[in-house]
C-alpha positions as CSV (number, residue, x, y, z in Angstrom):
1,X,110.1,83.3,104.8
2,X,107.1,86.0,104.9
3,X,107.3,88.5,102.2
4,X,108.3,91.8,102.5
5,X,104.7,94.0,103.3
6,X,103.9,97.7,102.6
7,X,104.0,99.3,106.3
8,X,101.3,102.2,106.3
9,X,100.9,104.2,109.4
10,X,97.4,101.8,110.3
11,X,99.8,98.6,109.5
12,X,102.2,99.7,111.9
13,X,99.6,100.2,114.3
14,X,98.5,96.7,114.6
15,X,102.2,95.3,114.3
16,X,102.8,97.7,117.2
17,X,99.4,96.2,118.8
18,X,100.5,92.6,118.0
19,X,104.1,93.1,119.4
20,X,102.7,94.6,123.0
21,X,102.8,91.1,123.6
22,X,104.0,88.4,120.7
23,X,103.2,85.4,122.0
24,X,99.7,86.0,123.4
25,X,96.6,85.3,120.7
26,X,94.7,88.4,120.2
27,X,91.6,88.4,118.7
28,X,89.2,91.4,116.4
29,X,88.1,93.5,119.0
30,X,91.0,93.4,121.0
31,X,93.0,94.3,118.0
32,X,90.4,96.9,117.5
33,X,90.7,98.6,120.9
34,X,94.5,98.8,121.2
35,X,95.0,99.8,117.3
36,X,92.4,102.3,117.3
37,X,91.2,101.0,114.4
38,X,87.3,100.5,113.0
39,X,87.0,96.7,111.8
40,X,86.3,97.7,108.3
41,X,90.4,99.1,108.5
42,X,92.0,96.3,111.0
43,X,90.3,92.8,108.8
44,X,91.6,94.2,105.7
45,X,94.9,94.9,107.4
46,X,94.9,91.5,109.3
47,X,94.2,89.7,105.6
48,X,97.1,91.1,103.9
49,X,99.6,89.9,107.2
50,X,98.4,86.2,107.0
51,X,98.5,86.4,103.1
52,X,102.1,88.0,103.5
53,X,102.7,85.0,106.2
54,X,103.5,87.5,108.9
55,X,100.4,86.3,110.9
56,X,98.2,82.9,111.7
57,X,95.0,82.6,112.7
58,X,92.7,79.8,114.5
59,X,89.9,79.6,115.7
60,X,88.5,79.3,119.2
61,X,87.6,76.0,120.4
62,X,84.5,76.7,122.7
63,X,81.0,75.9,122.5
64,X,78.8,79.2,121.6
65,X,76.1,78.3,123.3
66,X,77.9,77.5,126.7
67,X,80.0,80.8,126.1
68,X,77.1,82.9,125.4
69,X,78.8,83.9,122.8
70,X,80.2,83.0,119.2
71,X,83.4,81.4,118.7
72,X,86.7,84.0,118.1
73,X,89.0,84.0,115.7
74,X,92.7,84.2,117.3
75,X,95.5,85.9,115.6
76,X,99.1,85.6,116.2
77,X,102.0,86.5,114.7
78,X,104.7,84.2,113.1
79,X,108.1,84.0,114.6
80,X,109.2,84.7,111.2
81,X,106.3,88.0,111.6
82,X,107.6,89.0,115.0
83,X,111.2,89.5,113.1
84,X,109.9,91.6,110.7
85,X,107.0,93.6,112.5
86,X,110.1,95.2,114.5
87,X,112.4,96.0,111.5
88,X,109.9,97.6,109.7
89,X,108.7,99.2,112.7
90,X,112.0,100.3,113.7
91,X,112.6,101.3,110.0
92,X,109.9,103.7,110.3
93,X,110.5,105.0,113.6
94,X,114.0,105.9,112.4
95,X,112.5,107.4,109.4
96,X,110.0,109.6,111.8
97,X,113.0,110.7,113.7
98,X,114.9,112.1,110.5
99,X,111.9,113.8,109.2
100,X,110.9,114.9,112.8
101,X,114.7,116.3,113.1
102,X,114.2,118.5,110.0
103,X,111.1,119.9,110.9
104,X,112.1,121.1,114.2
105,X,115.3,123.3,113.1
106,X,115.1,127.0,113.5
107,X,113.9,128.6,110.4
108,X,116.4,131.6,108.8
109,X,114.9,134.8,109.6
């Protein structure tokens, strides 16, 4: 079972990336573009999910030279992952929504 994972606002930005669709293999730059995030944020971030066992990587199978390109390095996120991706993204959702609710009350004059 993955352990539990500190979900920061740039985590739950890839889990939400990751989660667009959780069987597909996504690799840095695609995580990049639909996070928003600069690779020096999103490698860090992806480290800490495989070392918490939320995420797997592999890597490409392709000949560089015949690509024109180097080989990537897929990431996908455990079933196990997928499970707790949405809780904790739920979790926070529902914590935005009680903090958002208080915020937008009338003030007393």
């Amino acid at each position: 079972m993955p352990q539990p994972l500190r979900v920061t606002a740039a985590v739950s930005k890839v889990l939400a990336a990751f989660l667009e669709d959780p069987d597909a293999d996504r690799y840095g730059l695609d995580l990049m573009r639909s996070s928003g995030h600069p690779s020096g944020t999103l490698y860090p971030i992806l480290l800490r999910l495989q070392n918490a066992g939320w995420v797997e990587t592999r890597w490409e199978d392709v000949d560089p030279v015949a690509a024109g390109r180097p080989a990537r390095r897929y990431y996908r996120l455990t079933p196990d992952g997928v499970a707790w991706a949405r809780t904790e993204l739920a979790a926070l959702q529902a914590q935005l929504s009680r903090g958002l609710g208080g915020a937008t009350k009338p003030r007393p004059a």
